[in-house]
N, C-alpha and C positions, 0 to 999 in steps of 0.2 A: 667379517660378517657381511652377508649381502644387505646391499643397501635397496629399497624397495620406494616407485616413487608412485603416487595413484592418481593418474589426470582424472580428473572429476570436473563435471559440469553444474554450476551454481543453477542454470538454468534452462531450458529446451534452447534448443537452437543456437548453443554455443560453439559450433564448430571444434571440438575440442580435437578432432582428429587431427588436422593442420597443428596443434601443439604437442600431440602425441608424436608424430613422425617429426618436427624440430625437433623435438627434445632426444628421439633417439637418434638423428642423424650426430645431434651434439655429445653424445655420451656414447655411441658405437666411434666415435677419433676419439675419445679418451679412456675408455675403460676397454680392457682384454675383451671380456665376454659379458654378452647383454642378453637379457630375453624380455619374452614380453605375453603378457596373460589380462585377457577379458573374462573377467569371472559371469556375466551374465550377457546374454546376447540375443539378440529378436531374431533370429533365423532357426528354422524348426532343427536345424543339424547341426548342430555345435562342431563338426568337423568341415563345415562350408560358409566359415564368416569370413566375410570378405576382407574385414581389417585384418585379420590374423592371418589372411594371405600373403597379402599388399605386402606387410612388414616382413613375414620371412622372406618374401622373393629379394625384396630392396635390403634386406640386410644380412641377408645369405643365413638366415637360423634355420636352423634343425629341427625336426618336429616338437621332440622333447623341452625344446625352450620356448615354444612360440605357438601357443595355446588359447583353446578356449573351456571355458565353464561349463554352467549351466545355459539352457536354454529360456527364454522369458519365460515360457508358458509352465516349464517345471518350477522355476522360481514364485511365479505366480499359488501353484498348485502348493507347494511348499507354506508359503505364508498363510494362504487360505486354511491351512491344516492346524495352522499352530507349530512348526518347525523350521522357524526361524533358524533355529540352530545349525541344523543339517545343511543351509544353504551355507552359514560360516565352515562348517567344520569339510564339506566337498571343497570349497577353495581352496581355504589353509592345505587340504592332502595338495593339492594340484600347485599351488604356490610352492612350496614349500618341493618337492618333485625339482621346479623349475631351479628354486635358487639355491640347490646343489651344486648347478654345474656352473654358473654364472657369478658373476659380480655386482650384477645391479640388473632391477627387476624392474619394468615399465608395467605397470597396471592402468589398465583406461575401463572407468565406470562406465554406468551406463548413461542414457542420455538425455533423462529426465523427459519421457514423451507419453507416458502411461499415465493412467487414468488418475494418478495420485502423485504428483512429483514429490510432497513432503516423504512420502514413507518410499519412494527411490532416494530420495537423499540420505536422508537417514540409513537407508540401508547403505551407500556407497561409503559412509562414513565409518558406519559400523565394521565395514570387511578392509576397509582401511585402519582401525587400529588393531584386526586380528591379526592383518597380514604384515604387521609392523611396517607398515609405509609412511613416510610424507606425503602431504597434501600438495597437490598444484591445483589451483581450485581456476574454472573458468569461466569467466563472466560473458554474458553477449552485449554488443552495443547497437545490437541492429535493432533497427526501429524504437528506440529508447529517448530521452533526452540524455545530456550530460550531466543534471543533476539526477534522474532516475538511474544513471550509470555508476555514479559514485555515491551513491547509497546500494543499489548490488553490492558493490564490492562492498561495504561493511556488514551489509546485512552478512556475506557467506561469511566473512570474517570471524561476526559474530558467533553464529549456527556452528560453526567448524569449531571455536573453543568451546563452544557450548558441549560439543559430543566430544572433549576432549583428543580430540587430531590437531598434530603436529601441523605447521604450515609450513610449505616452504616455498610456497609464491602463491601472488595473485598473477590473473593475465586477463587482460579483457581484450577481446576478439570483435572480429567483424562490423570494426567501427569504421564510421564515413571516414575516407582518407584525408580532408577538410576540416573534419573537429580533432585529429589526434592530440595538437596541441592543445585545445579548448579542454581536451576531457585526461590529459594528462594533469592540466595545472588545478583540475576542479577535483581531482583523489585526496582524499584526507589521507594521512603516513598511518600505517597501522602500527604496530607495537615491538616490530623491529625494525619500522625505517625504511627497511630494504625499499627496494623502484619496485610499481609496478609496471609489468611492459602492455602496452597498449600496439596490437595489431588491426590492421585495416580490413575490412571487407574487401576480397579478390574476384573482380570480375571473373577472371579467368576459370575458378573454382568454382562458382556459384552458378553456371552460365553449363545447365545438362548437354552433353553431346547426343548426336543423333541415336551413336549407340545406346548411352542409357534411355532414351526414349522409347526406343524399338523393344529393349528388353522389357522398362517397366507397364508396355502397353503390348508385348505380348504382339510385335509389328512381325510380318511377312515379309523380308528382302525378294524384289520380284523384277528387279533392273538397277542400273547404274553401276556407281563405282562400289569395291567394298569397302570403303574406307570408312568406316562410323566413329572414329574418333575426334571426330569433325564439330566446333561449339556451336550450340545454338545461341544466335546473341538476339533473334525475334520471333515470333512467329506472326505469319502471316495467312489468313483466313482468304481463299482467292471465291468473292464472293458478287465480283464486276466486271464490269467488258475489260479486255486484254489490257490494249490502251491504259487503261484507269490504273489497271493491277499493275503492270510494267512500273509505272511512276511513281508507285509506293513500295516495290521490293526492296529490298537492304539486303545488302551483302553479309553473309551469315544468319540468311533467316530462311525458317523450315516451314517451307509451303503446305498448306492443306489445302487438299483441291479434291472435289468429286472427281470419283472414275469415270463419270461421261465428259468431263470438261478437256476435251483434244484440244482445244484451242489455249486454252491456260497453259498446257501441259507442255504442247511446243512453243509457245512462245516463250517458257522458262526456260526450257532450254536453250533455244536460240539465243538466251539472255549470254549465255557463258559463252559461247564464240565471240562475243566483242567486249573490246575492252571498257566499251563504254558506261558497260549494265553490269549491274552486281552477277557474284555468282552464290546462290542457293546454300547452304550447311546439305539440305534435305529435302523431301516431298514425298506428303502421305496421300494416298489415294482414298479415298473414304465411300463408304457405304456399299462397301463389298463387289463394286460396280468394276468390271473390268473395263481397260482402257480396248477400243477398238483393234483389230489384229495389225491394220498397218502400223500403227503408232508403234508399236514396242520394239521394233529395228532401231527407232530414233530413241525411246527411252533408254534402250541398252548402252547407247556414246555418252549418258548423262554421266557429267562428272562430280555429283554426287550420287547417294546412295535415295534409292527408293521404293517405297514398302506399299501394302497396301491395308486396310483395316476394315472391317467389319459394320464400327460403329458407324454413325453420321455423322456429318461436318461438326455439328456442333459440338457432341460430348467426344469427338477427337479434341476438339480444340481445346475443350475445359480438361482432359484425362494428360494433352500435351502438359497445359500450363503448371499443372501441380506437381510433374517429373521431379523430383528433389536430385542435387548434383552431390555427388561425392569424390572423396581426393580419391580412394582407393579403385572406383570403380572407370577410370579412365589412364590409369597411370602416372606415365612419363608426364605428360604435359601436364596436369591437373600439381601433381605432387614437386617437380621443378619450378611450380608457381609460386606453394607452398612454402620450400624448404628458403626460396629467393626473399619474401614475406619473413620468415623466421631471419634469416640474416641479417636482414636490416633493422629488426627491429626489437630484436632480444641481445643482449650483452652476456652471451653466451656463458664468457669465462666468471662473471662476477653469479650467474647465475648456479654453476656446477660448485662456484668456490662455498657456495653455503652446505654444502655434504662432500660427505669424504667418500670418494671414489676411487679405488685404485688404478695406477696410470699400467699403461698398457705393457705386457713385456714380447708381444708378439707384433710384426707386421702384415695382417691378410691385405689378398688383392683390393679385397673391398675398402677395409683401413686407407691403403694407401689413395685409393682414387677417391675417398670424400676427402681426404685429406690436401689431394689434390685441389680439388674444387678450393676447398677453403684457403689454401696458399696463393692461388689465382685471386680469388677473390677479396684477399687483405690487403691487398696493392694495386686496383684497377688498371688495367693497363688495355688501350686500345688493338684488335686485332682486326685485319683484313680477309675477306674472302672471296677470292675471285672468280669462283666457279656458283655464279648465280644463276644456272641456269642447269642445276641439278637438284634435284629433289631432295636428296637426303642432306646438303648443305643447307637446302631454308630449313630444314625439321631441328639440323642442331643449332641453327644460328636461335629458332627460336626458342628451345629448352635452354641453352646458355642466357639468352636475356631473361627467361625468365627465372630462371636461376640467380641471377645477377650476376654472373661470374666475370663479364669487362662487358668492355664496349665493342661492338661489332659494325665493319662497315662490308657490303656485300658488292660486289660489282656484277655489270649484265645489262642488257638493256631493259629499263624500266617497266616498259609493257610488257616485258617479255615476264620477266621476275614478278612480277604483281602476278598477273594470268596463273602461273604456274604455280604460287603459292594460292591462289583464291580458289585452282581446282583443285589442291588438295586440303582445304582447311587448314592453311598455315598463316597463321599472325604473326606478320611481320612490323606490327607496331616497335616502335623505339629503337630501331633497325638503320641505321642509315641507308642507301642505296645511292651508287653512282653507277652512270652510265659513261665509261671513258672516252667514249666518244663525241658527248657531248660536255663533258665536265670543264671546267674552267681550269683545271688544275693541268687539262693537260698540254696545254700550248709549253707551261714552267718546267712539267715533266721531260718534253721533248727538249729545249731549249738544254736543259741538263744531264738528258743523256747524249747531244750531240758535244757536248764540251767532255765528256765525259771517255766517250767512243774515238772523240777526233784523231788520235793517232792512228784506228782503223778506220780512216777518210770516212767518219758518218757525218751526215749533211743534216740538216735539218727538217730538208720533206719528208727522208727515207725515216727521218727519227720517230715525226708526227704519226707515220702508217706504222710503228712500231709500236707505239703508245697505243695503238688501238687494240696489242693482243692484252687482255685481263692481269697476265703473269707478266708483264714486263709492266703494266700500270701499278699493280699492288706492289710489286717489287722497290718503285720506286718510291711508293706512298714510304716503305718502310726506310729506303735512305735516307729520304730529306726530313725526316721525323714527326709526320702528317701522321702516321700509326706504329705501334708496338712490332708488331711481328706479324707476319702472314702466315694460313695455311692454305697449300692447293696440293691438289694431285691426285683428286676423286673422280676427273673426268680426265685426266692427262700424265702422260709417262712423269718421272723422276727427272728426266732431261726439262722436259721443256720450267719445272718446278725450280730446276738449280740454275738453269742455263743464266737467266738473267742476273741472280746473285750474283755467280764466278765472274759474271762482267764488269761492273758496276758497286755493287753490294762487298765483295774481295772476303778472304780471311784474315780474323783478330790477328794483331801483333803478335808473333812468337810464331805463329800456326803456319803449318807450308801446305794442310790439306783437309779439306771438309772432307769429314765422316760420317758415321753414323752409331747410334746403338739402341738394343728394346732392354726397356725394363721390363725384368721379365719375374711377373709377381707368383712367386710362389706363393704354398698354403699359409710358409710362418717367417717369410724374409721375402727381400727385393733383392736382383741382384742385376749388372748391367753386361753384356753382351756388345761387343763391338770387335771389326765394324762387319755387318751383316748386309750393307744393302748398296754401298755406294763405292767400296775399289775393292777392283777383282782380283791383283796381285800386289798388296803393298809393298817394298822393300824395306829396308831396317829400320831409314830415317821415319819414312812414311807410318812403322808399325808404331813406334818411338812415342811419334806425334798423337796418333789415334790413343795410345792408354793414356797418355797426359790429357787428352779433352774428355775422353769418357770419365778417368777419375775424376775432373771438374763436374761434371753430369752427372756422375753420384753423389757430390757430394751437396750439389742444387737440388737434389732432390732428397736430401737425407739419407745417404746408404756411404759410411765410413768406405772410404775405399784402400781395398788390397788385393792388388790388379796382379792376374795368374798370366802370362804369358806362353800361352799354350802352344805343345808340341806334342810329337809323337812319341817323347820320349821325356823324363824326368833328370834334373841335374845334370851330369857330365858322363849319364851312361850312355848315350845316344851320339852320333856323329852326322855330318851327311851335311849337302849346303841348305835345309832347310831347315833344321836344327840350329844349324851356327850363323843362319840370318835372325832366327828368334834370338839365340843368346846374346849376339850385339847388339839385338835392339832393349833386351831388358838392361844391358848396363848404361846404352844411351839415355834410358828416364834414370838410372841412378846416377847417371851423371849432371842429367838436366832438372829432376829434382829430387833429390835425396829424401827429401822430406816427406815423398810416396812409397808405402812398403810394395815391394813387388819381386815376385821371383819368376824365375825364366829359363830355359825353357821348364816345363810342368806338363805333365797330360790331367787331364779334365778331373779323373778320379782322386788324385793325389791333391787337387787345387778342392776338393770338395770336401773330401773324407778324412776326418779327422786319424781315424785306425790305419787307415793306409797314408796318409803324411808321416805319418808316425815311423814307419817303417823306410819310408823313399827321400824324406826329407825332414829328419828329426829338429833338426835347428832351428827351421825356418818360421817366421813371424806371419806369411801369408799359406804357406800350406796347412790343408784343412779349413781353413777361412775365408778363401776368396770370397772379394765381391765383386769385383770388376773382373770381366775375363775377357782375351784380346786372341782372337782368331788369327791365324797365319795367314788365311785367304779366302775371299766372301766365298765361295762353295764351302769352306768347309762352313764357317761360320752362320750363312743363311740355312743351310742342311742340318747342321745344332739345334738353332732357336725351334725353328719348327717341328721336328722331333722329340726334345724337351714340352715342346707346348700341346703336342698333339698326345702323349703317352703321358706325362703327370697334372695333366688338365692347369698348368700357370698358363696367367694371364699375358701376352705379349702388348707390351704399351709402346708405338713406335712404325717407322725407324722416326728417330731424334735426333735433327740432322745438329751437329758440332762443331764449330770450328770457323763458321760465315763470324762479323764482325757482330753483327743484328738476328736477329730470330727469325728462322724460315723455316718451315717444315712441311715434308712431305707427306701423301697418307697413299695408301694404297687404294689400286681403284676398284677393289673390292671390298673397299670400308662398309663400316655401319654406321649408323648414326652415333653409334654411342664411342665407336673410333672415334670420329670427327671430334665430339668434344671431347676427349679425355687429349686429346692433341691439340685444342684451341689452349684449354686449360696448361698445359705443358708448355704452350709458347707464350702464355700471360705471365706467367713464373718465368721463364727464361728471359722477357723482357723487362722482369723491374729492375733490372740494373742501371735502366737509364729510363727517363722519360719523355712523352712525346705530346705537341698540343693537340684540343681535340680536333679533328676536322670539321668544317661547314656542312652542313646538311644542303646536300644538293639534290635532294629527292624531287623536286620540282621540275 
């Protein structure tokens, strides 16, 4: 039977959203199928709520499971008539619709903001026991005391038996990060004991971007950058001589300034060519006043975004200040805030273990990569990244921190890294930054890679202007065990990525060759590919080597390995020297580990397809099952993945480089940001085999 769970908010201003997207990130890694339904919603179009977007995009649902209701104003119209019923009986169809196809049903109430919160509550309870769901009931602690906090929580306690709804948690939200202690030990235990979790108020969340600004004031984009994803963390009314205003800017704050004030306007700008002055989120030009013609050459370099409005300084400022921020309507950054927030501070498994959920029998790409995340995440492990002075590296460094996913150290020169991230809205809080050039570490670095090199006569001055390339600094951070693992290779070939490894760094014991492979996520399995990116002609020993480190690399990330040793021909009907290099090297792993099922040579169909195994290699334990597959030679191999990836839409995660002592990996330098981390995350799980101290913060 589906299990149905209904976040409900005790009171306005609960944030319940942040618990609605934890709770599904937490139940999409362990149940097959999820869906998720807002029975009532303030937006006039029940096919444009913004939650019911947010969640299909982020968890890849289908229309059919990730729904909305009615409309506030029907539901309104409804009660007012005396038909109540009808407002139960249109969900129940549409619930019921949903968990058909599903295993467990995410319901989120409304949000107690209407003119009557007792008869929202009441209702949210009431389509909660229609829709056979448990309770997650959500408290706010914003602006509260600690004793006003834990009397919420019993009063909903209470109110929820009283309408006879099941519980199956309290959470109180949005508390001062300062009292979570205070206002954990001040909860009386309710009647099963169970913990309640107590979450923090997120600046990061709370804090509208320019974007939401501009939409909810209805702004003109009429110059600058277009980046409006950009937080607002002040607002600043420019209302004094230059001078004055200069001295009171903050970095991250969105200027309002009359359209005749040229002199505010460039001197804010001017602000962001020096390192010295904050740089802007934003700037609203106010009172419908255009900026003189010459100005708007210089507006247009502005590296933020800038609009202009209608109203007057003042009810700008007042129509700014009331913008309300949401997870959904800023994304990535707002919702990796979130999901980092829920990780720390819900006990995920103790909280699933009070309902019975079925565990998953399929693997989507999506599965795997929050699963990812979360495997990263259970073992902290520090990573490096050397390419500080590309944009889409500060974006994942800082949806990683704010995800919690490890620790991150970025290297670059400082002013250079601050600048870059401050014109595009990047918070690089809790970030470490070194500059290697000026770092203390790196006189030790060089002194060790000249002891190191010495057999190829390196000296020590030549060593010190080597330390100063990024990739041979981070490289070393990862030998001498300053950090977990690096990633580079978003601004730089594969070469200059391994170079310093194969120096220094060498291959694990047993291994004669770094490799590669992508996992490559299909719809309903993972399966690994190698090697596709890093030797162009392996020979036997060489292939031998690559399926032994790839089945390792399946089996680190969960995929049972039964490695197909691919040819152009299946079994012993094939002859030729590239046929009988594959079949010496598949008896080479049976010789070097038996204990891997592997057949060889195999063509790709035969290694896939159960009906046709069947007929080509009746016996065999890995035909029709592969999961590891070992290419003869990277064209053909790199020519595979990408054709696979391009014609049945799986996901390629990679290359994941194999076989180095330490974690290193490469990205392509046509990543995205979302490459980047799903490869930091890859190399924090590939380094918890060992661990490393943290490094000093030399941000200074």
């Amino acid at each position: 039977m589906t299990q149905g769970i209904y976040v409900s908010a005790a009171m306005p201003g609960s944030g319940k959203s942040l618990i609605t997207l934890g709770l599904a990130d937490a139940l999409h890694r362990r149940a097959d199928r999820i869906g998720f339904f807002r029975p009532i919603i303030s937006e006039a179009d029940a096919g444009q709520d913004p939650m019911v977007a947010m969640m299909a995009r982020t968890f890849d649902l289908a229309p059919s499971v990730c729904r909305a209701g009615l409309t506030a104003q029907e539901a309104r119209t409804l009660l007012a008539s005396g038909q109540r019923e009808e407002i139960d009986s249109r969900c129940v169809a549409i619930y019921a619709e949903i968990a058909k196809q599903v295993d467990v049903v995410i319901v989120e109430g409304t949000d107690l903001t209407g003119q009557d919160a007792a008869v929202e509550f009441d209702l949210n309870a009431r389509l909660a026991n229609n829709l056979g769901c448990v309770v997650l009931s959500v408290v706010s602690a914003k602006d509260r005391t600690t004793a006003e906090v834990a009397d919420a929580v019993d009063v909903s306690r209470k109110a929820l038996a009283a309408a006879n709804c099941t519980l199956l948690a309290m959470m109180v939200n949005r508390a001062e990060p300062a009292e979570l202690a205070e206002i954990g030990a001040s909860l009386r235990p309710g009647v099963s004991g169970k913990p309640v979790y107590i979450l923090p108020e997120i600046a990061q969340i709370s804090r509208p971007t320019v974007g939401e600004v501009a939409t909810a004031l209805s702004l003109r984009q009429i110059a600058g950058s277009s980046e409006q994803e950009r937080d607002v963390e002040s607002i600043k009314v420019a209302a004094m001589s230059v001078g004055n205003f200069l001295n009171v800017l903050d970095a991250g704050a969105l200027v309002i300034v009359p359209g005749d004030r040229a002199d505010v306007m460039v001197a804010t700008l001017a602000s962001t060519f020096s390192p010295e002055f904050p740089v802007p989120s934003g700037m609203i030009l106010t009172g419908g006043l255009a900026p003189d013609a010459h100005i708007y050459p210089l507006l247009a370099q502005a590296p933020f975004p800038i609009f202009d409005s209608p109203e007057d300084t003042y009810h700008t400022a007042k129509q700014v200040s009331e913008v309300r921020s949401e997870i959904w309507s800023s994304q990535r950054r707002k919702a990796a805030a979130a999901l980092g927030a829920w990780s720390k501070h819900v006990d995920e498994s103790e909280l699933l273990h009070r309902i019975d959920i079925p565990r998953p029998v399929r693997m989507t790409p999506l599965r795997f990569l929050h699963e990812l995340i979360e495997r990263a995440r259970s073992d902290r492990k520090h990573i490096v990244l050397p390419e500080g002075g590309d944009v889409r590296i500060l974006r994942a460094a800082e949806i990683l921190h704010r995800r919690d996913v490890c620790d991150l150290t970025v290297l670059g020169e400082l002013n250079q890294v601050r600048e870059l991230a401050a014109s595009h809205g990047i918070d690089l809080s809790g970030i470490t930054l070194i500059d290697p050039a000026a770092s203390e570490l790196r006189e030790e670095f060089a002194e060790e890679y000249a002891r190191l090199r010495a057999h190829k006569g390196m000296d020590l001055g030549r060593a010190r202007e080597i330390m100063l390339e990024p990739s041979y600094f981070g490289t070393m951070m990862v030998q001498l065990g300053v950090v977990d693992g690096m990633v580079s290779g978003a601004a730089h070939t594969t070469a200059n990525t391994i170079r310093p490894a194969l120096e220094f760094v060498k291959t694990a014991d047993g291994v004669k060759i770094v490799s590669s492979v992508f996992l490559m996520l299909l719809p309903d399995r993972v399966l690994v590919y190698g090697d596709c990116a890093v030797n162009p002609e392996p020979n036997e020993e060489q292939l031998a080597d690559i399926a032994i480190a790839s089945a390792q690399t399946a089996q680190q990330f969960g995929v049972e390995p039964r490695i197909a040793m691919l040819s152009y021909s299946t079994g012993e009907s094939g002859t030729g020297a590239a046929v009988d290099e594959v079949r010496a090297a598949t008896e080479l792993v049976r010789k070097l580990r038996p204990d891997l099922p592997v057949e060889g040579p195999i063509q790709y169909d035969a290694a896939v397809d159960a009906s046709i195994a069947a007929s080509k290699l009746p016996a065999s334990q890995v035909a029709g099952q592969a999961t590891v597959f070992i290419f003869p030679d990277l064209n053909t191999g790199n020519n595979t993945y990408k054709a696979v990836q391009q014609s049945s839409g799986a996901v390629a995660v990679g290359p994941v480089l194999q076989g180095l002592r330490k974690p290193i990996n490469d990205l392509s330098r046509g990543c995205t940001v979302e490459d980047i981390v799903n490869t930091v995350a890859i190399t924090a799980v590939q380094g918890q085999n060992s661990a490393a101290p943290a490094v000093p913060n030399q941000e200074a």
